[in-house]
C-alpha positions as CSV (number, residue, x, y, z in Angstrom):
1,X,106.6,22.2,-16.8
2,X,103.9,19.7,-17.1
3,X,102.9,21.3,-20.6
4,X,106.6,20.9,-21.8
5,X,106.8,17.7,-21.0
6,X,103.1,16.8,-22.4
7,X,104.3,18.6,-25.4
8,X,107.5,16.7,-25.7
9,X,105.9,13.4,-25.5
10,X,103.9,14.1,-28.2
11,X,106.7,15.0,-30.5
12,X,108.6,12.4,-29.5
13,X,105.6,10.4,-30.5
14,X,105.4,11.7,-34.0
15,X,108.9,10.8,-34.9
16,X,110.3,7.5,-36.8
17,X,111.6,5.2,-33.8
18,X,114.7,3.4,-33.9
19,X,114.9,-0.1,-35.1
20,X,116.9,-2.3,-36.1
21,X,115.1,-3.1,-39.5
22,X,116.1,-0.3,-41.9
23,X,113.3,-0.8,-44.1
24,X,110.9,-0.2,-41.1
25,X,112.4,2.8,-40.3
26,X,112.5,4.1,-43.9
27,X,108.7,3.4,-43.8
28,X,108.3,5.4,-40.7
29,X,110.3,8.3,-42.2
30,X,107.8,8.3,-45.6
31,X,105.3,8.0,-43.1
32,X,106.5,11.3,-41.8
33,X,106.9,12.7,-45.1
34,X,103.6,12.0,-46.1
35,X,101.8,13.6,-43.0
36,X,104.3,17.0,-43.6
37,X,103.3,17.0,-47.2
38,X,99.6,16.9,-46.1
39,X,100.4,19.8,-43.9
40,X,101.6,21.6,-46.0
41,X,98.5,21.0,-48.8
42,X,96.5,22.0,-46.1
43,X,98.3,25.0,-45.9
44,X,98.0,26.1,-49.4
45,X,94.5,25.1,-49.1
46,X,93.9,27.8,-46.6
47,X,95.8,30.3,-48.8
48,X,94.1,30.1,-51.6
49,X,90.5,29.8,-49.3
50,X,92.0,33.5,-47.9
51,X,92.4,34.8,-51.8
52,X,89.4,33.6,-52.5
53,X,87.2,35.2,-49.8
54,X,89.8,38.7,-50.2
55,X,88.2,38.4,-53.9
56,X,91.6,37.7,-55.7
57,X,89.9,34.3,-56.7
58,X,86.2,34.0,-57.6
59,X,83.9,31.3,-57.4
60,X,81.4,29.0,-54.9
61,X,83.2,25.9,-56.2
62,X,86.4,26.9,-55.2
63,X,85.4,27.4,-51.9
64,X,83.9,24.7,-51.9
65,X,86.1,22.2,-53.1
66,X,88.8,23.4,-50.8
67,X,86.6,23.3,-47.7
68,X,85.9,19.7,-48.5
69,X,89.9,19.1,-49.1
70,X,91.0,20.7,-45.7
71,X,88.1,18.8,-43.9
72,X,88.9,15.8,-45.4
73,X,92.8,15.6,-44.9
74,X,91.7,16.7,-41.0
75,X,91.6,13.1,-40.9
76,X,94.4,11.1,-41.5
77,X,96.5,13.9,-39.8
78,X,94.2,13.2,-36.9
79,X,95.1,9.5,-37.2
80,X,98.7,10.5,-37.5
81,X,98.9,12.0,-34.5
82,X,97.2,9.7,-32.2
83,X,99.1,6.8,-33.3
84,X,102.4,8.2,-34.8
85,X,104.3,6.9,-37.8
86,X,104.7,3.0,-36.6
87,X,101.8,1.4,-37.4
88,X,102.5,-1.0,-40.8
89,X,98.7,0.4,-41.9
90,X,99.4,4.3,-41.6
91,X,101.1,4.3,-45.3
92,X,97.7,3.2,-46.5
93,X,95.8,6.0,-44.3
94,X,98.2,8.9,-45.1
95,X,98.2,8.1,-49.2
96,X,94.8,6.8,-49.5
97,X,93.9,10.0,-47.7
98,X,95.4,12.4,-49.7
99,X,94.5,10.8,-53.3
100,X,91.3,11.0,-51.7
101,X,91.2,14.6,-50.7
102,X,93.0,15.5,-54.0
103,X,89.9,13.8,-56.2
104,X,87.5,15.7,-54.8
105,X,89.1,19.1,-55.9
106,X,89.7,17.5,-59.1
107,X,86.0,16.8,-59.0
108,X,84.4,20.2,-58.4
109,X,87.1,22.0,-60.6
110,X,87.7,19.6,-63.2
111,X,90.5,21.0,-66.0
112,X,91.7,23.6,-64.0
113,X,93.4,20.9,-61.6
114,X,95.3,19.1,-64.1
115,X,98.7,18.3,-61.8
116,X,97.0,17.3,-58.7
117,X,96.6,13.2,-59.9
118,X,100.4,13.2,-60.2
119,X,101.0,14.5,-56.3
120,X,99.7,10.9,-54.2
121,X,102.5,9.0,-57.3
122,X,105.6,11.1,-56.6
123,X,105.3,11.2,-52.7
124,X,105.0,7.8,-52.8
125,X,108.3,7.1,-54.2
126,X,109.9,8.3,-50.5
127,X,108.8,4.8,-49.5
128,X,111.2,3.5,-51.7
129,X,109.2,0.4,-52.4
130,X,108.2,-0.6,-56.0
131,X,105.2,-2.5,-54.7
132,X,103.7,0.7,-52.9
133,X,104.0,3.0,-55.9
134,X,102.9,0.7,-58.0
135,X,99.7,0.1,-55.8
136,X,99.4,4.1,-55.1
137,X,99.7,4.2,-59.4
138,X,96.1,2.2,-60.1
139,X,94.3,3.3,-56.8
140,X,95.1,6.7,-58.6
141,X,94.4,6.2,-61.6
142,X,90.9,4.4,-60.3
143,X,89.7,7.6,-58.2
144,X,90.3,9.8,-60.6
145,X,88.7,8.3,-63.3
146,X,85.7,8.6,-61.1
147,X,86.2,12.0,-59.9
148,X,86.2,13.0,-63.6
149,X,83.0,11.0,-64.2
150,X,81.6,13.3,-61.3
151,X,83.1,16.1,-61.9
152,X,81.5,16.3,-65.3
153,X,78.3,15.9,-64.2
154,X,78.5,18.4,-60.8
155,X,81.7,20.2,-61.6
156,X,82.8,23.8,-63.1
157,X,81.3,23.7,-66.7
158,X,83.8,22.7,-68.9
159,X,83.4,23.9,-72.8
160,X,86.8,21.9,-73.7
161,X,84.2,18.4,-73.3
162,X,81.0,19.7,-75.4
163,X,80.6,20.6,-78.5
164,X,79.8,24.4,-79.1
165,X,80.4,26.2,-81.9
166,X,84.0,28.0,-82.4
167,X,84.4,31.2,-80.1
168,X,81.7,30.4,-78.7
169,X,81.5,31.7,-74.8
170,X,78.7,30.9,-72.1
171,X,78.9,31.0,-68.1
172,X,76.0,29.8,-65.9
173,X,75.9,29.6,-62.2
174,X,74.5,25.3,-62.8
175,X,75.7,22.0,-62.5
176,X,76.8,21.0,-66.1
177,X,73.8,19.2,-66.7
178,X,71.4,21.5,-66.3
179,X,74.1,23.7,-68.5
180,X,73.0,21.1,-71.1
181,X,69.5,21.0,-70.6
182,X,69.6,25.1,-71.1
183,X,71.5,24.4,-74.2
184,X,69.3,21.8,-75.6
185,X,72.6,19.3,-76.3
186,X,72.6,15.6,-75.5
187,X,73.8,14.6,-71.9
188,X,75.0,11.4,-73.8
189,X,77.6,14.0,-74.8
190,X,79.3,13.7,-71.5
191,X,79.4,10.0,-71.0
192,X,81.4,9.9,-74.3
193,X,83.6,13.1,-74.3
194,X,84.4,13.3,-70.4
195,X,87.2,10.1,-70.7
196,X,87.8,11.1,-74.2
197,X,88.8,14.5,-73.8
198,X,89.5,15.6,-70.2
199,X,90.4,12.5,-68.6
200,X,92.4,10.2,-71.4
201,X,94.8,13.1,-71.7
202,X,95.8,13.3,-67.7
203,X,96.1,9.7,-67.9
204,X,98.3,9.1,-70.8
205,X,100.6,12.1,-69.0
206,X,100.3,10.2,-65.7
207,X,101.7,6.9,-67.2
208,X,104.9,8.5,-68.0
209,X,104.9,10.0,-64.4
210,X,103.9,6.7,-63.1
211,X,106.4,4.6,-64.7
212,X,109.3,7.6,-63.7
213,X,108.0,6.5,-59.8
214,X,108.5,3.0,-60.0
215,X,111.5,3.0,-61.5
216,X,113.0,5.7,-58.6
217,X,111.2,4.0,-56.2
218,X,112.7,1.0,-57.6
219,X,116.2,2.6,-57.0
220,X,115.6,3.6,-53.8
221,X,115.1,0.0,-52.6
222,X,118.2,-1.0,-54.3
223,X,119.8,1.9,-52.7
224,X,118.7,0.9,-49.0
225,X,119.7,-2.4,-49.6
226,X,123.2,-1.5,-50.4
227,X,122.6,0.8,-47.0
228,X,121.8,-1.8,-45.0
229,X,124.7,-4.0,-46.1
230,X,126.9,-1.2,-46.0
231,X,125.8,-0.8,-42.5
232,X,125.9,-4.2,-41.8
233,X,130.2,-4.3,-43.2
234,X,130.6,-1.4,-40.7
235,X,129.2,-2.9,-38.1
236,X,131.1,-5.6,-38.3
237,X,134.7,-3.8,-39.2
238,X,133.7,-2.3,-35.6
239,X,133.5,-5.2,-34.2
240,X,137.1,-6.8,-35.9
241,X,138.7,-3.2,-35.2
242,X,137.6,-3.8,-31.4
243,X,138.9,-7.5,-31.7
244,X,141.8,-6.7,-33.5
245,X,142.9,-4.1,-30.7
246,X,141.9,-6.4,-27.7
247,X,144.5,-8.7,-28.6
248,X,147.3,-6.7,-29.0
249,X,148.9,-6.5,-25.6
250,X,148.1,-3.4,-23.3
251,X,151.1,-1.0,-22.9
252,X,149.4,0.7,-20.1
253,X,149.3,-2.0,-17.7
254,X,151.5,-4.3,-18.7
255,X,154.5,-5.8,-16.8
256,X,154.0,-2.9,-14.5
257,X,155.6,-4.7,-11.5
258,X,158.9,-5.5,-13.5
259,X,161.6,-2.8,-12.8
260,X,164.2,-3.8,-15.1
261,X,162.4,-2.3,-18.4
262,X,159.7,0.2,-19.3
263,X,157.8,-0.3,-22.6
264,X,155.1,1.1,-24.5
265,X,153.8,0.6,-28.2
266,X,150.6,1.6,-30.3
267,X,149.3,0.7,-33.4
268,X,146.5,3.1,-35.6
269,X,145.2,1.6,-38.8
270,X,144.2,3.7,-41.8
271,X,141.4,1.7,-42.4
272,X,139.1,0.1,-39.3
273,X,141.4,-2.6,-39.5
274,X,145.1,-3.0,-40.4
275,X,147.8,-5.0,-41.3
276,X,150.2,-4.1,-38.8
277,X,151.1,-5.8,-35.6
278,X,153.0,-5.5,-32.9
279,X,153.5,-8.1,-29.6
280,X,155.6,-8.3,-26.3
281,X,155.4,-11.1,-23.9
282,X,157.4,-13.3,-21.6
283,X,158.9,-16.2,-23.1
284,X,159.7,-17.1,-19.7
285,X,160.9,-15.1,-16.0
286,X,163.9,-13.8,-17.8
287,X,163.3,-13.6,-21.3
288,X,160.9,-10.8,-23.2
289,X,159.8,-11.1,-26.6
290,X,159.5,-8.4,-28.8
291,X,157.7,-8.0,-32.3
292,X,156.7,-5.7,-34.8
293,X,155.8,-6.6,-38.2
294,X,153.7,-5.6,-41.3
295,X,151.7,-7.6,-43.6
296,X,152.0,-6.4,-47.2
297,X,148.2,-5.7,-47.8
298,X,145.5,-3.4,-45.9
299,X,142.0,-4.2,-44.9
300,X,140.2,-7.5,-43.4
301,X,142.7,-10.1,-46.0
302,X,145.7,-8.3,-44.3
303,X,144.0,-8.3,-40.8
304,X,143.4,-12.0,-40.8
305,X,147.2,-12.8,-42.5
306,X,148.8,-10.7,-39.5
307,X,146.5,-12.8,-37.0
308,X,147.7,-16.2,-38.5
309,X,151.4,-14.9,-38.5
310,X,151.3,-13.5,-34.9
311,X,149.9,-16.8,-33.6
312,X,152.7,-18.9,-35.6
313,X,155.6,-16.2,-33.9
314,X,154.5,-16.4,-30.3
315,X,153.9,-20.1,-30.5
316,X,157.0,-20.8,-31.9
317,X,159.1,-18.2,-29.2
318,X,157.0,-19.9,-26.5
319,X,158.8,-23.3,-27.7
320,X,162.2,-21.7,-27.4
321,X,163.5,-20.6,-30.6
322,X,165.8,-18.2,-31.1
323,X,164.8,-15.1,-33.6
324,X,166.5,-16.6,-36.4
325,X,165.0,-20.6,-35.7
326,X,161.7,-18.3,-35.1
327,X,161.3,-16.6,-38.2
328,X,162.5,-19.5,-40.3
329,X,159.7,-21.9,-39.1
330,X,156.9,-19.5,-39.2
331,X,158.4,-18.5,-43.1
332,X,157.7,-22.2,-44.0
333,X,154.2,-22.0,-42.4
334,X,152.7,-19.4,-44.2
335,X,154.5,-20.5,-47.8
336,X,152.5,-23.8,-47.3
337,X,149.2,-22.3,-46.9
338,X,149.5,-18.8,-48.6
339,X,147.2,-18.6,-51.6
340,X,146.8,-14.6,-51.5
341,X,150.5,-14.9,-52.1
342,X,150.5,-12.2,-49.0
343,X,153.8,-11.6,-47.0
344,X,155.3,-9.7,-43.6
345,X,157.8,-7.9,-42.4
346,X,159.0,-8.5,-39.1
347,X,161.6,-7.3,-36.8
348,X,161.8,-9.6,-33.5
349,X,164.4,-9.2,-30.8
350,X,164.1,-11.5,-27.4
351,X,165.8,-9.8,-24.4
352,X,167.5,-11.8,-21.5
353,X,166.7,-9.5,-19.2
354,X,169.0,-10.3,-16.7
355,X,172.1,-9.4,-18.7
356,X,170.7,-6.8,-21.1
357,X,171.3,-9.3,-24.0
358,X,168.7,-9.2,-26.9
359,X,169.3,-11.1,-29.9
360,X,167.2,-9.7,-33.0
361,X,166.4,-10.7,-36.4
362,X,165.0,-8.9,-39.5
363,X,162.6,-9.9,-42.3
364,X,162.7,-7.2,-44.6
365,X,161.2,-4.6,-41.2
366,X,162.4,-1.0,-41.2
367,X,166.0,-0.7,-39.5
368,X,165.2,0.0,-35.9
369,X,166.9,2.9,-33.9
370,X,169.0,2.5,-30.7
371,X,170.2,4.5,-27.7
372,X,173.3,3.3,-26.4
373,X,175.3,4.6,-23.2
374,X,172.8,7.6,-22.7
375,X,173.7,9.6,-26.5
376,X,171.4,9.9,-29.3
377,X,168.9,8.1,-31.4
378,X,170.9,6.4,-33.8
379,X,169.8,4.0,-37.2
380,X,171.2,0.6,-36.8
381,X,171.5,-0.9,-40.3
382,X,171.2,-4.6,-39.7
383,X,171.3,-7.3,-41.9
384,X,167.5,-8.0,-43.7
385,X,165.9,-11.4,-44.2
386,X,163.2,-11.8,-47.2
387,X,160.3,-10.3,-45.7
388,X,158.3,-14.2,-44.1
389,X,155.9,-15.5,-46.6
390,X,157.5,-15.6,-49.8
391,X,159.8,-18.3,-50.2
392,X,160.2,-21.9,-48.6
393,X,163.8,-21.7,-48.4
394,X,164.8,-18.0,-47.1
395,X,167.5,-17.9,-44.4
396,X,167.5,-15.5,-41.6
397,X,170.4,-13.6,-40.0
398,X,170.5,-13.0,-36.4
399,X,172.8,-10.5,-34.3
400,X,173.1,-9.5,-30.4
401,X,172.9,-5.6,-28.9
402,X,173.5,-5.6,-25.4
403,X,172.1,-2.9,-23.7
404,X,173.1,-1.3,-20.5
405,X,170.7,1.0,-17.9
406,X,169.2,3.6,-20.2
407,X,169.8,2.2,-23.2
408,X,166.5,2.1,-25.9
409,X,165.2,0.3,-29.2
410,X,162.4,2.1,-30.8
411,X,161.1,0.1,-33.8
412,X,158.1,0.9,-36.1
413,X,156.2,0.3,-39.5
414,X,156.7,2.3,-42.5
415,X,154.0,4.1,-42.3
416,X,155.3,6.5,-39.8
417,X,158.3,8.2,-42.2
418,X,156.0,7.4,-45.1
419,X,153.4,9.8,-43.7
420,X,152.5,12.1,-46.3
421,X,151.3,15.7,-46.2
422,X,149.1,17.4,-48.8
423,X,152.1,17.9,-51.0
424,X,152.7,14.4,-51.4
425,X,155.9,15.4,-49.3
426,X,157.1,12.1,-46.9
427,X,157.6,12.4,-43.3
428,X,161.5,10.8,-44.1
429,X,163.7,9.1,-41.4
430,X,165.4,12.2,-40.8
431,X,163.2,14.0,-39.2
432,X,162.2,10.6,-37.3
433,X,165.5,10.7,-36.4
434,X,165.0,14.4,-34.9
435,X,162.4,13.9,-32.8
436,X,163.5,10.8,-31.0
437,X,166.7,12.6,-30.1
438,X,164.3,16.2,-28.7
439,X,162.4,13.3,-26.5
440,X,165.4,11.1,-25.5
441,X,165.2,11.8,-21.7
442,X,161.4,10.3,-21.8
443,X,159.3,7.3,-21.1
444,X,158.8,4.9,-23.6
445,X,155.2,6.2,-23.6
446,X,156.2,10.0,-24.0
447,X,158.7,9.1,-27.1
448,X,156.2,7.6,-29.1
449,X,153.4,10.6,-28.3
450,X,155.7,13.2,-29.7
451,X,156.7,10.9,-32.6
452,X,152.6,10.5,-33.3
453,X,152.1,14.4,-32.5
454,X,154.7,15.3,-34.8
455,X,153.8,13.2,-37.3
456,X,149.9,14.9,-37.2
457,X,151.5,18.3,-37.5
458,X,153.1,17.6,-40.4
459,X,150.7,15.7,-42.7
460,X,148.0,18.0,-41.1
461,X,144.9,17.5,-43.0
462,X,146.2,14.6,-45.6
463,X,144.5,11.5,-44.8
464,X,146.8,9.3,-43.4
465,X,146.9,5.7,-46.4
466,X,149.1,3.1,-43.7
467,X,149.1,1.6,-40.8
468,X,151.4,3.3,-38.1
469,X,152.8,1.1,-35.3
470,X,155.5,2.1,-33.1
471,X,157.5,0.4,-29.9
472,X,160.0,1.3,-27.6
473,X,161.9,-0.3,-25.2
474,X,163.8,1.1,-22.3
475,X,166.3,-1.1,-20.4
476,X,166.6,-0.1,-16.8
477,X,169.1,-3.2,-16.4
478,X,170.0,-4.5,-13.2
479,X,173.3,-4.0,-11.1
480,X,175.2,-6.9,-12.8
481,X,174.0,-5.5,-16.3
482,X,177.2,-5.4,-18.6
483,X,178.2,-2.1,-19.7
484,X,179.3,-2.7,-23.1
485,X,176.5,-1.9,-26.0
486,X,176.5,-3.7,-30.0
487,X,179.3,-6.4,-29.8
488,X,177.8,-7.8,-33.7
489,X,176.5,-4.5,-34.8
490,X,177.8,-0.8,-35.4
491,X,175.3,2.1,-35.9
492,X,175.1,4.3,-38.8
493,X,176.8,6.9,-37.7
494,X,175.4,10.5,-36.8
């Protein structure tokens, strides 16, 4: 157990931590990258040391060289794992390492190790910093140059930087120099061809590679920028969806203790935030305020319209005024101050609870449907408004239901029997219609989960593109409640 644990920590150690700043994190991650990508040099480093001493390669300063680059990447793996992939100075270790460890093969071998200057430049780029790459580009570009000065003089003897006669071919076991001595050439030879003809050529290729680096790593910033705002946006759309739903009254507990009514309502957005609303409060012991509405646009701009129009209709029903006095004042409101040229719908209705008596109005809402004297679901086709926002001077129309002991009103957005399925098939009222009337004999609460449950199994996997908000009222009335139901109104009927 103790070893588990030990060995746990120690993973745990060598992992990015979480922070905050994504850019630190991002570091830690190349960090990461860089240390696996030394593991797994090292790895091929062994591979070929194996080849070599099976015979399938040949040659002391293979062996050699790759000895020296495993020993030498020991290191900052070493570092790596004592200190793990926070420290701001472990980029430098890890990459200054490897170029490090890289030069010295390129030393002893010289030509034959042509692609290694480009590996420190292209794993650099996973820090996604310009600045790095850049800095990884000339440290490079400066330890190679020397390895190549070094290499000529200690490294494999390379006939592609002396001059010999055509077809000519040679091997000796020395150091290039003495090769030259044995020859009788010039060392000045390799002073002037080394740069000329084995190093120029690596560099002009690593420019290109170079300038390919910046320019992703250049991207890569760009892209974790628009990551971290992206973040930041969602982040904050949490925060307004959590907002949003916190003031929106709470159908599970609320007005519990009352006996005379039972209601329930929800609201989903299709984006983190919506532009639907609804509200129910007491205007006073005997009067209950109901709203639904839904602002014409979606996102935050329709979020913060519903918020300023759902202030302006409980303030004004706090005051007193009837649905139609209600909808009127809050319409000249919002046409004042209403730039985005936005606009609601809303359906209100204010219940005298002691009688049953609820006086609506409607601003261009969906035609709510009603249960009278314990039958069906039924469409009432009331009289629209304008929908509130669009003109100073819009009138509004109210009418009275009264409701006896069972009766219901369920009211909702259009994004319930606009629902869509793959198809591009609507959910309809119709079938609205249908499944109020199977669930009649429920709670408020029940209705409106087998509305949402139906409404899921038949868009199925289509992404749902509106707001859904649904409420329902049922009047348990009182023993003096009137019996009569829709004295100004007639349902559609069927």
């Amino acid at each position: 157990m103790k070893k588990t644990a030990w060995f746990k920590k120690a993973w745990e150690r060598l992992q990015p931590r979480d922070t905050d700043d994504i850019f630190i994190f991002n570091e830690q991650q190349g960090n990461r990258a860089v240390a696996l990508t030394i593991v797994v040099t090292e790895a091929v480093y062994l591979v070929v040391l194996l080849f070599n001493l099976l015979g399938l390669f040949k040659g002391k300063a293979l062996t050699a060289a790759i000895i020296d680059g495993i020993l030498f990447q020991l290191i900052p793996l070493t570092i790596y794992t004592l200190f793990g992939p926070g420290k701001p100075w472990m980029k430098n270790v890890l990459l200054g390492s490897l170029t490090l460890s890289l030069a010295i093969i390129d030393a002893q071998l010289t030509y034959k190790t042509a692609l290694l200057m480009v590996i420190p430049i292209v794993i650099s780029i996973r820090y996604f910093s310009k600045i790095t790459t850049l800095r990884v580009a000339v440290f490079t570009a400066v330890i190679f140059a020397l390895s190549a000065i070094w290499g000529a003089v200690h490294g494999i003897l390379d006939v592609n930087i002396i001059d010999l006669p055509q077809n000519f071919t040679l091997f000796i076991g020395h150091r290039l120099v003495e090769a030259l001595e044995f020859m009788g050439l010039q060392r000045s030879m390799l002073i002037r061809n080394t740069p000329l003809l084995s190093y120029l050529p690596k560099l002009l290729l690593y420019v290109i590679v170079a300038y390919a680096s910046v320019q992703s790593a250049a991207r890569g910033h760009q892209m974790i920028l628009e990551q971290r705002r992206i973040s930041r946006v969602d982040a904050e759309l949490s925060m307004a969806h959590d907002i949003q739903q916190s003031i929106l009254p709470d159908p599970a507990c609320a007005y519990k203790d009352r006996s005379e009514f039972d209601i329930f309502a929800t609201m989903e957005p299709a984006r983190e935030i919506g532009g639907d609303y609804y509200d129910f409060f007491l205007v006073d012991d005997d009067h209950l305020c109901l709203v639904i509405a839904d602002v014409s646009d979606k996102g935050v701009p329709a979020a913060l319209f519903m918020m300023s129009s759902r202030s302006m209709i409980k303030s004004e029903a706090m005051r007193g005024c009837s649905p139609k006095g209600l909808l009127e004042s809050v319409n000249r409101l919002l046409c004042e101050n209403n730039p985005s040229k936005m606009f609601v719908t809303v359906w209100i209705g204010i219940l005298e609870i002691s009688t049953g008596k609820l006086t609506c109005a409607n601003a261009g809402h969906e035609n709510p449907f009603i249960r009278a004297g314990g039958g069906t679901f039924r469409v009432l086709r009331d009289k629209h408004g304008v929908m509130v926002g669009v003109t100073k001077k819009a009138q509004y129309t109210e009418y009275t239901l009264e409701l006896s002991q069972g009766d219901a009103v369920f009211v909702y957005t259009d994004g319930v029997p606009e629902a869509n399925d793959a198809a591009g098939k609507m959910y309809g009222t119709e079938r609205l219609k249908a499944v109020l009337n199977q669930a009649e004999k429920e709670s408020p609460e029940e209705i409106l989960r087998s509305v949402r449950s139906d409404v899921n199994a038949f868009v199925n996997s289509a992404k749902q593109f509106d707001d859904m908000t649904m409420l329902c009222l049922l009047y348990r009335g009182t023993e003096c409640t009137a019996s009569a139901l829709f004295r100004r109104a007639t349902p559609e009927a069927g």
